[in-house]
Z-matrix of the N, CA and C atoms (Angstrom, degrees):
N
C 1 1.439
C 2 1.530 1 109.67
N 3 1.030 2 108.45 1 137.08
C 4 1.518 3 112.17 2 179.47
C 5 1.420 4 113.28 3 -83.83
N 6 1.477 5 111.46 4 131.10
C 7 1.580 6 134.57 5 -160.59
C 8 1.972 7 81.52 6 -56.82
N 9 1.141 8 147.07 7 -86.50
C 10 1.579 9 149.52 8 -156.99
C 11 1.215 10 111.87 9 -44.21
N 12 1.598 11 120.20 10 -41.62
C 13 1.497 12 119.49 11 149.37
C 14 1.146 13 153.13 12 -68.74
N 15 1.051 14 96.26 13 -10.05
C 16 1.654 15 118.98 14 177.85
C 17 1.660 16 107.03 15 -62.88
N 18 1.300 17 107.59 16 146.08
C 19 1.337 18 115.80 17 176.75
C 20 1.568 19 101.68 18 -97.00
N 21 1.259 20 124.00 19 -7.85
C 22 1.581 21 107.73 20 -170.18
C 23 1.645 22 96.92 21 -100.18
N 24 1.567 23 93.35 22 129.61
C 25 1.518 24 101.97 23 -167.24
C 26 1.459 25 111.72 24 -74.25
N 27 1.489 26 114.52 25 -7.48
C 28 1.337 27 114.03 26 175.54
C 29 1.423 28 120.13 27 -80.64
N 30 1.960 29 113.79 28 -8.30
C 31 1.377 30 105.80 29 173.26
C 32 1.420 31 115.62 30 -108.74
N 33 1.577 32 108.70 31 -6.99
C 34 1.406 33 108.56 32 153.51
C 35 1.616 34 119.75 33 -81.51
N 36 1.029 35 128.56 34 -29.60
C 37 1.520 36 112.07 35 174.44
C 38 1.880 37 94.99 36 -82.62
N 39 1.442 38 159.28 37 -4.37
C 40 1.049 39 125.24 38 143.65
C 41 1.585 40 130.78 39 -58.25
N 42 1.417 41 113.19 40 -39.52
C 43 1.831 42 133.90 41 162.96
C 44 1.686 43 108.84 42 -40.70
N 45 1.268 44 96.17 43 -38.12
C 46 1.462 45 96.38 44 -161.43
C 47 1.450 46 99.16 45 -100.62
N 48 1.321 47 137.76 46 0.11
C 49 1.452 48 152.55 47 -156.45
C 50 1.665 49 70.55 48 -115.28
N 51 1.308 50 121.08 49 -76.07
C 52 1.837 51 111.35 50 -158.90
C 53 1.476 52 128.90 51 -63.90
N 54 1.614 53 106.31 52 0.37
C 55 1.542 54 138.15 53 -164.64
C 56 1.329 55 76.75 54 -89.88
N 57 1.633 56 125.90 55 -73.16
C 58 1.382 57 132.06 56 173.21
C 59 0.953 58 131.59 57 -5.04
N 60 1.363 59 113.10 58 -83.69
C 61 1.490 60 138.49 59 156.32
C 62 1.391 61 135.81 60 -30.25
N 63 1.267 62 97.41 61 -45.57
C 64 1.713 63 99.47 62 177.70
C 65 1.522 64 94.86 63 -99.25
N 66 0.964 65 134.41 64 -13.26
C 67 1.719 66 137.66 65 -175.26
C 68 2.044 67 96.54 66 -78.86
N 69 1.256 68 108.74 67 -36.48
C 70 1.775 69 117.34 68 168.16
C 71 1.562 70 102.80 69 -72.54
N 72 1.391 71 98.47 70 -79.91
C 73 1.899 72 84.39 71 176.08
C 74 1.432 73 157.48 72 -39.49
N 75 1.699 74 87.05 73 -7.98
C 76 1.333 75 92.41 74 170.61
C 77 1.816 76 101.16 75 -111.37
N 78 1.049 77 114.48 76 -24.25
C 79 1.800 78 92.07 77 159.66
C 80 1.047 79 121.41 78 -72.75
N 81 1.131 80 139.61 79 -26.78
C 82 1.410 81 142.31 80 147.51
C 83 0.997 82 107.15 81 -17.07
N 84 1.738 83 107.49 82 -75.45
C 85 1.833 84 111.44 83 -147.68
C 86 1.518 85 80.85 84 -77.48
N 87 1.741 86 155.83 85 -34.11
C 88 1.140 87 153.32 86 176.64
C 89 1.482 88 103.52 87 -56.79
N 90 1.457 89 146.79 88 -45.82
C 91 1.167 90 118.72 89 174.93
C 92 1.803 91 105.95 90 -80.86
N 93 0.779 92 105.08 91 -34.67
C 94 1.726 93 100.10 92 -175.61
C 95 1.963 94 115.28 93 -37.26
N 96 1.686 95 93.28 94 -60.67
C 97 1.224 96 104.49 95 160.70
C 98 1.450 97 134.93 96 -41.04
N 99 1.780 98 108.67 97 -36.24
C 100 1.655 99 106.88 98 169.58
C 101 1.176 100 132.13 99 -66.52
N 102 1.804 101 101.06 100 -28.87
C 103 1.463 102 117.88 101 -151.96
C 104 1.924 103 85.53 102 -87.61
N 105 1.301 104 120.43 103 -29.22
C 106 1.037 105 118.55 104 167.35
C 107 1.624 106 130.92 105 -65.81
N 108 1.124 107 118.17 106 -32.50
C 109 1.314 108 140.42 107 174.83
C 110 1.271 109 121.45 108 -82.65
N 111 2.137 110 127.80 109 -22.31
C 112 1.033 111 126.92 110 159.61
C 113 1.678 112 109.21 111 -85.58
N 114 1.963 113 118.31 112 -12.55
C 115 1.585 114 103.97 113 -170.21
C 116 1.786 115 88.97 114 -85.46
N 117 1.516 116 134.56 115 -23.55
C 118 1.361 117 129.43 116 161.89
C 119 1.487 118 98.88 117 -33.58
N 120 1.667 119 119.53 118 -91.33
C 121 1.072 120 131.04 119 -145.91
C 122 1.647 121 104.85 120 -51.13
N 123 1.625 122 126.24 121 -55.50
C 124 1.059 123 121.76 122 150.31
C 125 1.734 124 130.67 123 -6.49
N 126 1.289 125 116.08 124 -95.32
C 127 1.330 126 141.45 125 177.38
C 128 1.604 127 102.24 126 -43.59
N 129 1.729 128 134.58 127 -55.56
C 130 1.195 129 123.58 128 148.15
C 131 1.717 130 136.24 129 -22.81
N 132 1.627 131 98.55 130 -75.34
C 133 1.214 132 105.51 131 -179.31
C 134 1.794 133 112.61 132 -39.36
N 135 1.450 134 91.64 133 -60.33
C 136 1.656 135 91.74 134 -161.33
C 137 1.778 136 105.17 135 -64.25
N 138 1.366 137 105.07 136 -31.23
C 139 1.669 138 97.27 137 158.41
C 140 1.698 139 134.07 138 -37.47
N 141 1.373 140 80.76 139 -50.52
C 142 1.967 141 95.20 140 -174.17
C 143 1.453 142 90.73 141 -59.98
N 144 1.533 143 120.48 142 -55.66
C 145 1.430 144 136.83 143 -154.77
C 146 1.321 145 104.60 144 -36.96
N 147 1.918 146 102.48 145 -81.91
C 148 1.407 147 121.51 146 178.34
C 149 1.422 148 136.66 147 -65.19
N 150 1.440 149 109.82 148 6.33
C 151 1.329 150 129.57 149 163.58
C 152 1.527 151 113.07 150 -123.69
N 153 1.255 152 120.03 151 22.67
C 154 1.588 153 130.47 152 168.84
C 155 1.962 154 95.42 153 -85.26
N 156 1.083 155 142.37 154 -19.01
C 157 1.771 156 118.05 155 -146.31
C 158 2.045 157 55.57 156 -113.79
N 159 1.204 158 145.71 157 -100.20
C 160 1.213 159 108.81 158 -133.69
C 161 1.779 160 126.36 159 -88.00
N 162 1.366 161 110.91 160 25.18
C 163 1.592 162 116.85 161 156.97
C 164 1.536 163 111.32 162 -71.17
N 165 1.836 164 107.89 163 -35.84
C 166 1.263 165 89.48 164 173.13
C 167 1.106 166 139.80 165 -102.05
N 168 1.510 167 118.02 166 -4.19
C 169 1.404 168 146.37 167 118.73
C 170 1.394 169 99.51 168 -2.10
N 171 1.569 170 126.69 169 -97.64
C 172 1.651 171 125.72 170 -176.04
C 173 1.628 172 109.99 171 -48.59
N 174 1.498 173 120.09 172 -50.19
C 175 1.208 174 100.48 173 -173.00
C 176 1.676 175 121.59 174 -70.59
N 177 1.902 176 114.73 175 -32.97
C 178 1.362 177 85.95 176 157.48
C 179 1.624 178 166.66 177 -64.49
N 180 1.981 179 76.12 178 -20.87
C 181 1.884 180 96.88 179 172.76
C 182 1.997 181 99.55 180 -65.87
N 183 1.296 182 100.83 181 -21.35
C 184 1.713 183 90.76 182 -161.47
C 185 2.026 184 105.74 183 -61.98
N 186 1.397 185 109.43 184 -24.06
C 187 1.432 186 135.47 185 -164.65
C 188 1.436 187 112.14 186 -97.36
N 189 1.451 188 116.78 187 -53.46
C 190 1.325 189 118.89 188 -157.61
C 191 1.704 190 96.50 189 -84.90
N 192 1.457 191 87.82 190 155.18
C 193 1.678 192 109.48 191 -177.89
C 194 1.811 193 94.52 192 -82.88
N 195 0.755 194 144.30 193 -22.43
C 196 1.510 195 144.25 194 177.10
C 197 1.688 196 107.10 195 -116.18
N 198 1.040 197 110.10 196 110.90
C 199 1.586 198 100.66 197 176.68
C 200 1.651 199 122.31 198 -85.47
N 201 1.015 200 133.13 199 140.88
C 202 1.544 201 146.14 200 -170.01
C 203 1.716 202 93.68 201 -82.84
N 204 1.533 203 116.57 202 103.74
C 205 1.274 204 111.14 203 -174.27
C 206 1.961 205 80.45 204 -146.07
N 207 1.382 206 109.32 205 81.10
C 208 1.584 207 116.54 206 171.90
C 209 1.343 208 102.10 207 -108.72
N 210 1.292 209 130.53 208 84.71
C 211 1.813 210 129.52 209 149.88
C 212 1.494 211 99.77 210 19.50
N 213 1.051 212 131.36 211 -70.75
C 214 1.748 213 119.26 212 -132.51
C 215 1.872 214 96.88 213 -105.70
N 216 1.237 215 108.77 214 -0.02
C 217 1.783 216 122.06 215 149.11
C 218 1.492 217 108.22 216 -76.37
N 219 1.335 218 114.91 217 -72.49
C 220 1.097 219 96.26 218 178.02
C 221 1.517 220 126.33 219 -58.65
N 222 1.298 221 115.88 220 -35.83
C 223 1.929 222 101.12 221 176.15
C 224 1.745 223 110.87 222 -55.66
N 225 1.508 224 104.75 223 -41.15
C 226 1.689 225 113.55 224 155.89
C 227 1.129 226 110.91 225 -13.38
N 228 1.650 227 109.93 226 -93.02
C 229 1.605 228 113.26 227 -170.73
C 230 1.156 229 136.06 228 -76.72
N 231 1.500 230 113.74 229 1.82
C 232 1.270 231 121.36 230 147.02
C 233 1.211 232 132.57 231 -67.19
N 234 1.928 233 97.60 232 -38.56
C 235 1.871 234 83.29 233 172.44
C 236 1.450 235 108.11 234 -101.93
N 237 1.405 236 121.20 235 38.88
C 238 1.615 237 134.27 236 145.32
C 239 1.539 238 112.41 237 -66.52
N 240 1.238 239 103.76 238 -48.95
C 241 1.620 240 119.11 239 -160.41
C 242 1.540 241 103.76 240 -76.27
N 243 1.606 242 108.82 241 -40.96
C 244 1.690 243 110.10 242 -171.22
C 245 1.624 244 96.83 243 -74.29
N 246 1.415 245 123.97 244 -40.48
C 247 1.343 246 110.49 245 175.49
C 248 1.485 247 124.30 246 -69.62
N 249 1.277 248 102.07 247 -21.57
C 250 2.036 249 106.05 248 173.87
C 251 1.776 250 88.00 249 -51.19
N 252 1.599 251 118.59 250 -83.69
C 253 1.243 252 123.83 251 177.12
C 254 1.231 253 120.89 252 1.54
N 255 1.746 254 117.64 253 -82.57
C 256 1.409 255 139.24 254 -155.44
C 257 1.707 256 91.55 255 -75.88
N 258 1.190 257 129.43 256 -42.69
C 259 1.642 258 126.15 257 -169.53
C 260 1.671 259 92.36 258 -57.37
N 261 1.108 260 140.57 259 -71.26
C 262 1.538 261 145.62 260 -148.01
C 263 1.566 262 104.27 261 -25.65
N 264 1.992 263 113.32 262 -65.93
C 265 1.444 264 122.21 263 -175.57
C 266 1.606 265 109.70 264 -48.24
N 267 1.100 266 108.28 265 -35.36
C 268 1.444 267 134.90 266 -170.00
C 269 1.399 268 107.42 267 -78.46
N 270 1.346 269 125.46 268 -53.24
C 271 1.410 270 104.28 269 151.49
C 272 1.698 271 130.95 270 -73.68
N 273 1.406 272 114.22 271 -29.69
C 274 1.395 273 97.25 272 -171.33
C 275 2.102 274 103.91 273 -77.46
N 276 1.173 275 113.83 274 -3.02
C 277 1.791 276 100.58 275 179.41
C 278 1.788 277 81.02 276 -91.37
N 279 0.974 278 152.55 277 -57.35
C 280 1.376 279 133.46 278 -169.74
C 281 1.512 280 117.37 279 -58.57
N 282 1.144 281 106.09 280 -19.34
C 283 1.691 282 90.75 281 179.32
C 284 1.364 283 93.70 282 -135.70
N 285 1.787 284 139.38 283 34.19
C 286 1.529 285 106.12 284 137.38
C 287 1.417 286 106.85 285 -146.29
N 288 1.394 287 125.86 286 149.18
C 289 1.058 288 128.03 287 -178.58
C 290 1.722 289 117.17 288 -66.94
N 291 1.427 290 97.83 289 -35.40
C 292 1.593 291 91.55 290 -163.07
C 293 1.975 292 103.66 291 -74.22
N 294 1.863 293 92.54 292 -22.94
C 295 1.570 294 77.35 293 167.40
C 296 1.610 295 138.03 294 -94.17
N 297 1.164 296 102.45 295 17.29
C 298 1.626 297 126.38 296 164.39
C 299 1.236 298 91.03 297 -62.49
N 300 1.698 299 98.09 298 -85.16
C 301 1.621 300 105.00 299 -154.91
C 302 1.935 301 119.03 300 -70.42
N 303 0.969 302 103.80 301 22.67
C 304 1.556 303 120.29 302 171.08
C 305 1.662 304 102.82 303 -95.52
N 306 1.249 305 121.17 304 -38.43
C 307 1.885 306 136.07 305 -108.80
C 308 1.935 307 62.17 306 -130.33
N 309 1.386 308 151.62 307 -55.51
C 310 1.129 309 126.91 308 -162.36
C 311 1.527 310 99.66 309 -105.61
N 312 1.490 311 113.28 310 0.42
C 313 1.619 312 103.89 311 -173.90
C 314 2.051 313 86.30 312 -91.92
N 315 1.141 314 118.45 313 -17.33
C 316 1.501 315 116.74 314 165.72
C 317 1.636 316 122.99 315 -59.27
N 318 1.432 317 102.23 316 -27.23
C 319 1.556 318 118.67 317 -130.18
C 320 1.779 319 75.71 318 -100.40
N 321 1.382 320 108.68 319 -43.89
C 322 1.988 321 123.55 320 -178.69
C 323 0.979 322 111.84 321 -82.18
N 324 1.622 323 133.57 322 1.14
C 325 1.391 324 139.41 323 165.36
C 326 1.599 325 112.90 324 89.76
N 327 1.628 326 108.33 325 -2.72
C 328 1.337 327 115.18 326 -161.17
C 329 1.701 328 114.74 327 119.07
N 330 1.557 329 104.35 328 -33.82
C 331 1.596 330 95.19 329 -166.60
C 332 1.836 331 102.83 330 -76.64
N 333 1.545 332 103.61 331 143.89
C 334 1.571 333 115.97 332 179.41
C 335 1.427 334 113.89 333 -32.50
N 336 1.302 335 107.85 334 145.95
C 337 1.576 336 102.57 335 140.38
C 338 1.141 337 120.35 336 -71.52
N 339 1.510 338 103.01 337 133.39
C 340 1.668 339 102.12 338 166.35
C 341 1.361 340 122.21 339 -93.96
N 342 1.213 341 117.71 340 11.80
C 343 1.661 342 125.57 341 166.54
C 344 1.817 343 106.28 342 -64.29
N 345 1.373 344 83.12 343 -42.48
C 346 1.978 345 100.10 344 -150.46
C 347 2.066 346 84.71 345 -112.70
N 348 1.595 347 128.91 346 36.69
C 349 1.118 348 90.98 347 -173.03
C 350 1.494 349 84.30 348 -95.93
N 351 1.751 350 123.86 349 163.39
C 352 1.420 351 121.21 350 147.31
C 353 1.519 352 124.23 351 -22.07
N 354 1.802 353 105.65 352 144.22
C 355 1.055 354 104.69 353 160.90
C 356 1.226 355 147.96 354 -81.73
């Protein structure tokens, strides 16, 4: 008998309990996926960003008849590049949970929290 036809209300409210369920799990796995797909776009952008002043740095010296070789550009895009680096940890504990709780279950060697252990 099919669970929607059924007259026994106990096998339509299970049908409609599993309609539930997978109707949550997939917004779930649908926001999970965004929050993943905006910390991409994130972590990209500011990549391109902070490594834009010396890509074009190399590509203009590669062209120009006078090359742009001013000290305090280059200390510039160097400390572009060390901050691309250091930002990454810094973005992925702000925008994901599972790498928090990886990032302090590293930090405890493995042993539980005992805030959060079972009761």
């Amino acid at each position: 008998m099919a669970a929607f036809g059924s007259s026994d209300p106990i096998q339509n409210n299970s049908a409609i309990q599993k309609i539930s369920l997978l109707s949550t799990f997939k917004s779930t796995q649908l926001i999970s996926k965004l929050m993943v797909v905006k910390m991409l776009v994130v972590v990209v952008a500011l990549f391109a960003t902070l490594w834009f002043p010396y890509r074009f740095l190399v590509v203009y010296n590669s062209f120009a008849t006078h090359r742009y070789m001013e000290l305090w550009f280059f200390k510039f895009c160097k400390t572009m590049i060390f901050i691309n680096s250091a930002i990454n940890p810094i973005l992925y504990n702000a925008m994901s949970n599972k790498f928090r709780k990886a990032f302090k279950r590293l930090l405890s060697c493995g042993k539980p929290d005992i805030n959060h252990a079972p009761s």
